[in-house]
C-alpha positions as CSV (number, residue, x, y, z in Angstrom):
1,X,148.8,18.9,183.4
2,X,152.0,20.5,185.0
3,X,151.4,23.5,187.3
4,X,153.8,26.0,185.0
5,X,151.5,24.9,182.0
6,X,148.3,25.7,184.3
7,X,149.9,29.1,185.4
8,X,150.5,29.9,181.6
9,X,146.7,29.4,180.5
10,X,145.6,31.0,183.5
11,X,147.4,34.1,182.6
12,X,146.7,34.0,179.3
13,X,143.1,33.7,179.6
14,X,143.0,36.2,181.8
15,X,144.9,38.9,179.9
16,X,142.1,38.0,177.5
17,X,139.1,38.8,179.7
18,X,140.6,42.2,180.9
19,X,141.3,42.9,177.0
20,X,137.3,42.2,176.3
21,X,136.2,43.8,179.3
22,X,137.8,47.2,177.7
23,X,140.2,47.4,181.1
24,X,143.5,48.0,181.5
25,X,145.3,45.0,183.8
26,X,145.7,47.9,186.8
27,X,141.6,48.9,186.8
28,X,141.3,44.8,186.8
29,X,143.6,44.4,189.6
30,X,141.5,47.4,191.3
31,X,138.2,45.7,190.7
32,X,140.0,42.1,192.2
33,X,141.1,44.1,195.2
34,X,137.9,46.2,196.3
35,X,136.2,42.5,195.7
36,X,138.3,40.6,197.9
37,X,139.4,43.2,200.8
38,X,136.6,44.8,203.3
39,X,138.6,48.0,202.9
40,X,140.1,50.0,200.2
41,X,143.0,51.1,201.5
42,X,144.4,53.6,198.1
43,X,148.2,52.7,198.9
44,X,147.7,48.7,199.6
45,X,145.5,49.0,195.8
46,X,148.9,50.4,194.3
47,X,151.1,47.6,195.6
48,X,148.4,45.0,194.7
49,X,148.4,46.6,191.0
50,X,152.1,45.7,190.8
51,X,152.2,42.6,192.4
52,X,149.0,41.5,190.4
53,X,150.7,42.7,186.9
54,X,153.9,40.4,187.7
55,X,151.6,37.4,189.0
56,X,150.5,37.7,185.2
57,X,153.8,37.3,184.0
58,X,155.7,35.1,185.9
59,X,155.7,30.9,185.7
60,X,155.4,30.8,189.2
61,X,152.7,32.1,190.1
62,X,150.4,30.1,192.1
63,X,147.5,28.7,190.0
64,X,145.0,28.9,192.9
65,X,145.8,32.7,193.1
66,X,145.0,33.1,189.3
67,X,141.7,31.0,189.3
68,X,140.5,32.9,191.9
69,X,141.2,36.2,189.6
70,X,139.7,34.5,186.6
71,X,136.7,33.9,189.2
72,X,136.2,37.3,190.1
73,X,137.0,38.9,186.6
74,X,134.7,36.9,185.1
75,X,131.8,37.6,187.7
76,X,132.7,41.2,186.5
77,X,132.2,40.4,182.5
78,X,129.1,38.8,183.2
79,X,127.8,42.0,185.6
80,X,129.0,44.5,182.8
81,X,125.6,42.5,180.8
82,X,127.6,40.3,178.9
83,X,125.5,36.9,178.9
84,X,127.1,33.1,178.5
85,X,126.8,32.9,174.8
86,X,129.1,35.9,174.2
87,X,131.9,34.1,176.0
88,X,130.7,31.0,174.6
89,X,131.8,33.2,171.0
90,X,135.4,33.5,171.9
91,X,136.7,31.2,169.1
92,X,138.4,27.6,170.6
93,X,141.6,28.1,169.5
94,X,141.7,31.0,171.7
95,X,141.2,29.6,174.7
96,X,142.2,25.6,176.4
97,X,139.4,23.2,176.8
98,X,140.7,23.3,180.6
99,X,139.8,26.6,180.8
100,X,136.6,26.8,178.8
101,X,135.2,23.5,181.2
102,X,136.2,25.8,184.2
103,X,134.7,29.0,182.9
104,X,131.6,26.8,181.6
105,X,131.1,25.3,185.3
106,X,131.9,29.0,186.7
107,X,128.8,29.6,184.5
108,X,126.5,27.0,185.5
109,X,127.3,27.6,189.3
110,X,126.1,31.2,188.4
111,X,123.1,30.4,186.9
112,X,122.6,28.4,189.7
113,X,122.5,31.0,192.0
114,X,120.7,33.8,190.3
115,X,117.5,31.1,189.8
């Protein structure tokens, strides 16, 4: 699979998340910030909100950056009480079988850990 095509399921899926979450894409990059930096640092959150909504539009954006948002956005849904089976509900055609694998194995890795 081509890295543009990767990028564009990437983004799309998680445009999705934030949209069942209830977020808007600036609280998500907010969340993916405060998750990955020691220190919240207000202006350096503002800059990351832009750069993070153009990552979600461009074809260029790195696909390693976005999986590691999917990654931590997901973490998120699952924290907010929202169990396996309700993503499992998110109907196929809405989502690749690339990214349902990935979010499946996300899943299990979780499960792993919290036993």
């Amino acid at each position: 699979m081509g890295t543009e095509q990767t990028t564009l399921q990437l983004q799309g899926e998680i445009k999705r998340l934030i949209q069942q979450l209830g977020k808007s894409q600036n609280e998500a990059a907010r969340f993916i910030y405060t998750e990955t930096y020691e220190f919240d640092d207000d202006d350096e959150i503002k800059r990351f909100e832009g750069r993070f909504k153009k990552q979600l539009q461009r074809k260029t954006t790195k696909p390693e950056f976005l999986q590691g948002y999917l990654n931590i956005l997901t973490s998120w849904y699952e924290s907010k009480g929202c169990n396996k089976k309700q993503l499992g509900a998110i109907k196929p055609k809405k989502i690749s079988a690339f990214i349902a694998a990935e979010m499946r194995k996300l899943s299990e890795e979780l499960d792993f850990y919290n036993e």
